[in-house]
C-alpha positions, -999 to 999 in steps of 0.1 A, spaced: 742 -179 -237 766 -148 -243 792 -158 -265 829 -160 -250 841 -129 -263 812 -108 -250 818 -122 -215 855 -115 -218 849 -80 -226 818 -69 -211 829 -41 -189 853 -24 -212 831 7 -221 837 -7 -260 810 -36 -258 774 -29 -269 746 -28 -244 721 -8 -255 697 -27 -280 669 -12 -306 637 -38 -285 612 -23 -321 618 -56 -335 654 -61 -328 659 -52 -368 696 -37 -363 716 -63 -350 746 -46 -339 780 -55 -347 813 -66 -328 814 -76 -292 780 -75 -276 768 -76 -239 744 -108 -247 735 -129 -275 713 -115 -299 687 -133 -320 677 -111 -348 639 -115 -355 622 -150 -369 592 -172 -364 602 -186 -327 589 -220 -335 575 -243 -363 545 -249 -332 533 -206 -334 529 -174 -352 551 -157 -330 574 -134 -346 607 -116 -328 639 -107 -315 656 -116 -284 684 -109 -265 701 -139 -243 720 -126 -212 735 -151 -182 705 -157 -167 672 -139 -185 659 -139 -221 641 -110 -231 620 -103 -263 598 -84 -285 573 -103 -299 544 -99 -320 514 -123 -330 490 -116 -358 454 -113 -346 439 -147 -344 469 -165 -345 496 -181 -315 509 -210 -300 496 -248 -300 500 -260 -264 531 -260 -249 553 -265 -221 584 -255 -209 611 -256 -177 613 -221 -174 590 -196 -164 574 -167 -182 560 -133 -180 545 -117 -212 543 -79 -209 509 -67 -236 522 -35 -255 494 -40 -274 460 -57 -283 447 -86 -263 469 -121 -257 438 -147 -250 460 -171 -225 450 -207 -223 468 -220 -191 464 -250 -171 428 -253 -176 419 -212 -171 413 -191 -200 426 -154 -194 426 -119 -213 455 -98 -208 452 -63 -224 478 -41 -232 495 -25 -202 487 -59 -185 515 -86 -176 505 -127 -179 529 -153 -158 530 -183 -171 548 -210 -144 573 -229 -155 560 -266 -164 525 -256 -165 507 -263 -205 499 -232 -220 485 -217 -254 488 -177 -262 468 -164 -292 462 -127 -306 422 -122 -303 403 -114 -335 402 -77 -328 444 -64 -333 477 -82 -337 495 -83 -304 532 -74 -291 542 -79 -262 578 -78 -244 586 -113 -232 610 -122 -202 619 -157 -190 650 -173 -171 677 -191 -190 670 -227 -178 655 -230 -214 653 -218 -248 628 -187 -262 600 -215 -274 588 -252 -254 579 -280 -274 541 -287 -288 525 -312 -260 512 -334 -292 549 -330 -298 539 -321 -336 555 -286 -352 527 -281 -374 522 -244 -378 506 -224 -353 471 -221 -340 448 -198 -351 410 -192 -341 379 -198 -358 375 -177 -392 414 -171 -390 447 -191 -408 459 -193 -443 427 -202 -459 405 -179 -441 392 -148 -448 394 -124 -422 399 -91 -433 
């Protein structure tokens, strides 16, 4: 959530609310509109790397996944829509398998087991946007942070250039 301060000064034309989305990089200074997560790996469970911002009631992000890599199956309480900037976000939910190119938009419902992974072809980004009822990452269903998932011919000891 916002921190106290923001809230207390929001509307005084001195608070920031205007954010750089290209990674989140510059995390500005002093009172802000919203909590700001300057970029990281979102979980121990995916590749995912990003910034986010946190307002009252939506979490937004920029993310990006190297091609071949994602998430392990997760869950979460909140739902999701991932917004493809670019590349191709293969989208393993429920038990449907989906493609979402760029210009596309994927909802994931809230509570439903899900995987996201970059195809082979291009790293993905995509702009992310979920309710605040939970955090930016779900846990792994095997309830393991192991690293992320990657497809066949990709990871740390593959060779896929």
């Amino acid at each position: 959530m916002a921190s106290e301060t923001a809230l207390k000064t929001r509307h005084d034309g001195k608070v920031q609310h205007v954010y750089d989305m290209n990674g989140l990089g510059d995390v500005p200074e002093g009172d802000t509109s919203c909590e700001v997560m300057s970029p990281r790996h979102t979980s121990g469970k995916s590749s995912s790397y990003g910034g986010a911002l946190f307002g009252e009631k939506v979490i937004v992000g920029v993310i990006h996944k190297a091609r071949g890599s994602g998430s392990k199956r997760h869950t979460h309480p909140n739902e999701q829509f991932n917004y493809v900037l670019q590349g191709t976000l293969q989208c393993d939910i429920g038990d449907q398998t989906i493609f979402c190119p760029a210009g596309h938009c994927v909802h994931i419902p809230a509570g439903v087991e899900h995987s996201c992974v970059a195809t082979p072809e291009e790293d993905v980004i995509f702009f992310v946007a979920k309710d605040t009822r939970h955090g930016i990452a779900g846990p792994p269903v095997d309830g393991v942070e192991d690293g992320p998932r990657f497809l066949e011919g990709f990871g740390p000891d593959a060779s896929n250039d």
